[in-house]
C-alpha positions, -999 to 999 in steps of 0.1 A, spaced: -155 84 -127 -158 77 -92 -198 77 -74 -188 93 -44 -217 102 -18 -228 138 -11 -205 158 2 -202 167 40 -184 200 49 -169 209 85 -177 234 109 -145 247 100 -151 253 68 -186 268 71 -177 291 100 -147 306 76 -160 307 43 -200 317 45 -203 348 28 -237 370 31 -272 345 37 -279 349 2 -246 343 -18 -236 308 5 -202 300 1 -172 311 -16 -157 285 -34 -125 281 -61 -112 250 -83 -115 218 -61 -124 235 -30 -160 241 -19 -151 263 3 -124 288 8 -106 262 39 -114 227 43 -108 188 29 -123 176 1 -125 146 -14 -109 141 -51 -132 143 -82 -122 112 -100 -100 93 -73 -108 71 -42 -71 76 -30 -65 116 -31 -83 144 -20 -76 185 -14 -71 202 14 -81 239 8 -68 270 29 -77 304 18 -91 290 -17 -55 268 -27 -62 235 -32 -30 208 -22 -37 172 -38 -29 144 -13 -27 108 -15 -38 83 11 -11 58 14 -8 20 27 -42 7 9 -65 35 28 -92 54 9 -104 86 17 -134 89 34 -157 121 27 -178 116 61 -145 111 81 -131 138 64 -96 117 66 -78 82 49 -96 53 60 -102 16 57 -119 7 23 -143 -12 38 -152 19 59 -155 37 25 -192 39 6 -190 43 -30 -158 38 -42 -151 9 -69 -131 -19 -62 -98 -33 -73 -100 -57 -104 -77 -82 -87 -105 -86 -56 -136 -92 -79 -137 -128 -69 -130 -118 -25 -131 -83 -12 -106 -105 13 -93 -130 2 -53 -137 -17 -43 -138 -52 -19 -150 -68 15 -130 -82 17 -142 -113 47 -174 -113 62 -162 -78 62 -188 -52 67 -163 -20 46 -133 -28 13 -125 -32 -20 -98 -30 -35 -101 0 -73 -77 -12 -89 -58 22 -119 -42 16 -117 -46 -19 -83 -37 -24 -52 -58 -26 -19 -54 -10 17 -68 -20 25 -97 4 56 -120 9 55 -154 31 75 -154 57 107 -172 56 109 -209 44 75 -211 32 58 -205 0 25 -192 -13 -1 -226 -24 -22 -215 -54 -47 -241 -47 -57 -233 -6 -42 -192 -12 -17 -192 14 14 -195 28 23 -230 37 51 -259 42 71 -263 7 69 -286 -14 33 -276 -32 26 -285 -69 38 -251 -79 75 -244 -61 92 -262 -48 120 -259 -7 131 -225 -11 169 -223 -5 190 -195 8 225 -199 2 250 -198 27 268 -166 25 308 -169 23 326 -148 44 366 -146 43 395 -135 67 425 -124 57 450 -149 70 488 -138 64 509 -167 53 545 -170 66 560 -175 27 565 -154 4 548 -121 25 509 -126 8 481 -122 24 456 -156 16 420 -154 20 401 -181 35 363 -195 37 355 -198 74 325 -223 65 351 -252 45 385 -242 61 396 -243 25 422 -218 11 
């Protein structure tokens, strides 16, 4: 279960849903009020937007949280309350490891990690976290191969058409 803060509602909401003084709002399944946004019961990454008492689930995508005082997706570290990702226990910012993979890794914001890949040529260090020069203990120069790429080239004899590799010359 997630400890999420009290809840904050908008103007909007209020100013649409209040029914007499004494009764307060009107409210239905995931929605305190009849139009609004409202965070998700038991997830840091969803919430509901209500309109006329029908609740939508939506998901906050690219590593963002929802934020109940924002009323929108949001940085986690902008976020109070939420847990954080297992992988980030030891730095809310820092990089993990992926496993054996010598060019990719989580890169944790806020608590919460995010798949990375070093850029070209280089390869993720386990012992300084981060991209550097190969060789490292781990992996070793990272080689792309050179893709082959043929022309048809008609020969004279026989009428057949003979394909050759443009990098060797060789037929």
């Amino acid at each position: 279960m997630v400890n999420r803060p009290a809840k904050h509602h908008s103007v909007l909401a209020r100013e649409y849903t209040l029914g007499p003084a004494t009764n307060g709002p009107i409210s239905t399944e995931h929605c305190d009020w009849l139009y609004g946004i409202f965070g998700h019961e038991t997830s840091c990454t969803r919430y509901w937007t209500c309109w006329n008492g029908t609740a939508t689930e939506q998901l906050c995508i690219g590593g963002l949280l929802y934020n109940e005082n924002a009323h929108s997706c949001d940085w986690p570290e902008n976020v109070d309350g939420c847990q954080k990702h297992p992988l980030c226990n030891d730095d809310a910012n820092g990089n993990v490891p992926l496993g054996k993979s010598c060019n990719r890794y989580w890169q944790c914001q806020g608590g919460y990690p995010r798949l990375q890949r070093c850029p070209a040529m280089l390869v993720f260090d386990r012992r300084s976290l981060r991209c550097v020069v190969p060789p490292t203990e781990d992996c070793d120069i990272p080689t792309t191969p050179v893709p082959l790429e043929y022309e048809p080239e008609q020969q004279q004899q026989q009428g057949k058409v003979c394909l050759v590799n443009k990098y060797d010359g060789n037929k």
